[in-house]
C-alpha positions, 0 to 999 in steps of 0.5 A: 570235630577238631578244627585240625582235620579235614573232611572229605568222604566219599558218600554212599546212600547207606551213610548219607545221613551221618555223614551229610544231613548231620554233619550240616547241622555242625558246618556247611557240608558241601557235596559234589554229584560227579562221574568218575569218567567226567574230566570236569567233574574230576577237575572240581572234586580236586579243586574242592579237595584242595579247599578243604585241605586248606579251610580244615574243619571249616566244612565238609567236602562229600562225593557222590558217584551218580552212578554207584549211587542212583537212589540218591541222583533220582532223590536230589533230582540230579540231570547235569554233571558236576552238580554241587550243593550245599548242605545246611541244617539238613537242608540244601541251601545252595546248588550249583551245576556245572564247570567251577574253577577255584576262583569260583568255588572259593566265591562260593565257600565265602557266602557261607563264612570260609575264606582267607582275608588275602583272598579278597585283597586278590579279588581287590586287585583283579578289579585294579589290573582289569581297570589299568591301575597295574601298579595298584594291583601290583602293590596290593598282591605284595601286601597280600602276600606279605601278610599270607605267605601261605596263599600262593593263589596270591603268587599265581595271581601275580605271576599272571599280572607280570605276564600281561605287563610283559615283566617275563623275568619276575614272572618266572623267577616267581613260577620256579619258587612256587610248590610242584602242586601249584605249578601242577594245578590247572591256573599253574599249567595255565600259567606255564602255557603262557609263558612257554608262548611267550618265550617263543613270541619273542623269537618272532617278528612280533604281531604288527610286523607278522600281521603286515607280512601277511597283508603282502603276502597271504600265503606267508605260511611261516607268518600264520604259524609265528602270529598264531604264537604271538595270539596265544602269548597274549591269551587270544585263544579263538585268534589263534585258532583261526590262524592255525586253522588258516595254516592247516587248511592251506598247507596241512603238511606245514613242517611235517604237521606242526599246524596240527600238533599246535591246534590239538595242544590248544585244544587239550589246554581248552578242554577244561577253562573253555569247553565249549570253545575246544569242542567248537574247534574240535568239530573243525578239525575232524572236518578238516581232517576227513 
């Protein structure tokens, strides 16, 4: 197999064994056991597809339609969906089900040898930031970066660190530098959510003033609506929700409907980082709405 190419098969019960059970015997195949029709596993087919493209020749990337293929679902047992397994030697040596951002299936490709050396300086610089070290985790993203240009991860993961500091100008002169494919991929769109709610944010009173407008006054519909921006500027998705749901329920026609059209947005950026939460609030919404 030449180092240079990546390997990524769609996988039918009729060449299972070549392309799987023998390639295993040669580098970690990993195999993905998806719907077509499911957002999550579409979202981890293009996730895994992207590892692969980047470990090229390090491992095989194979995917399974359960349904073009039952025999193969009924053999390996397969309930939930997206289910991944590993492959080695010809057997599964590892196995997976369900959502699988990058972050963890890039954890996952490392137990078995494939990983980038900036990766682990990310990870190492995740802990400093979460710990308050802000400036560490700064430091090491730099370095990271100088030494694997390549790895916009890095760059993303910085652009995140800026934001929660509230550096906005750096942030975003980072995210305009960044390819198309990293602006468009899911910790991309993410990433332009928060900072599209952060510009708003700062046209606010701000969080403190909008939450004591509200204890004066609890049918402040303006401050619901500019708190609930200032929550998702901060990443508090579920508070605000409850501030727009607050809204909606009291005034559902608020500025010819921009407490729903903000909920359904949210909703949409949930439905793949935080299912159950989008669904949870979905729920709601249908019921406000009948």
């Amino acid at each position: 197999m030449s180092s240079k190419e990546s390997y990524i098969f769609e996988v039918s019960q009729s060449n299972f064994n070549n392309l799987v059970l023998i390639n295993s015997y040669k580098i970690p195949v990993v195999v993905e056991f998806m719907s077509v029709n499911s957002e999550i596993c579409i979202n981890v087919e293009t996730s895994l597809s992207t590892l692969a493209q980047e470990f090229a020749g390090q491992f095989v990337f194979a995917k399974i339609d359960v349904y073009e293929q039952p025999e193969l679902k009924e053999q390996y047992e397969i309930v939930n969906l997206p289910t991944v397994k590993v492959f080695k030697d010809g057997e599964v040596v590892r196995t997976e089900i369900g959502k699988m951002d990058s972050n963890e299936l890039a954890a996952m490709l490392k137990d078995f040898g494939i990983y980038r050396e900036s990766d682990e300086m990310r990870l190492q610089a995740r802990e400093l930031h979460l710990q308050g070290d802000t400036q560490g985790a700064v430091d090491l993203l730099t370095k990271a970066i100088q030494t694997d240009p390549s790895n916009t991860r890095v760059a993303l993961d910085m652009v995140q660190v800026l934001l929660d500091v509230g550096v906005w100008e750096q942030a975003v002169d980072i995210f305009s530098r960044l390819p198309d494919k990293d602006k468009e991929s899911e910790a991309g769109r993410a990433l332009l959510g928060q900072m599209t709610f952060h510009r708003l944010a700062r046209k606010t009173d701000g969080k403190t003033a909008l939450l004591a407008r509200l204890d004066q006054d609890p049918l402040d519909f303006d401050a619901y609506f500019d708190l609930s921006v200032c929550l998702l500027a901060e990443r508090d998705y579920q508070g605000a929700l409850e501030s727009l749901f607050s809204l909606f329920e009291q005034e559902p026609n608020y500025k010819d409907g921009a407490a729903r059209e903000l909920i359904v947005t949210v909703l949409n950026m949930l439905s793949s980082s935080d299912p159950e939460l989008s669904k949870q609030y979905r729920q709601r919404l249908g019921s406000a709405l009948a």
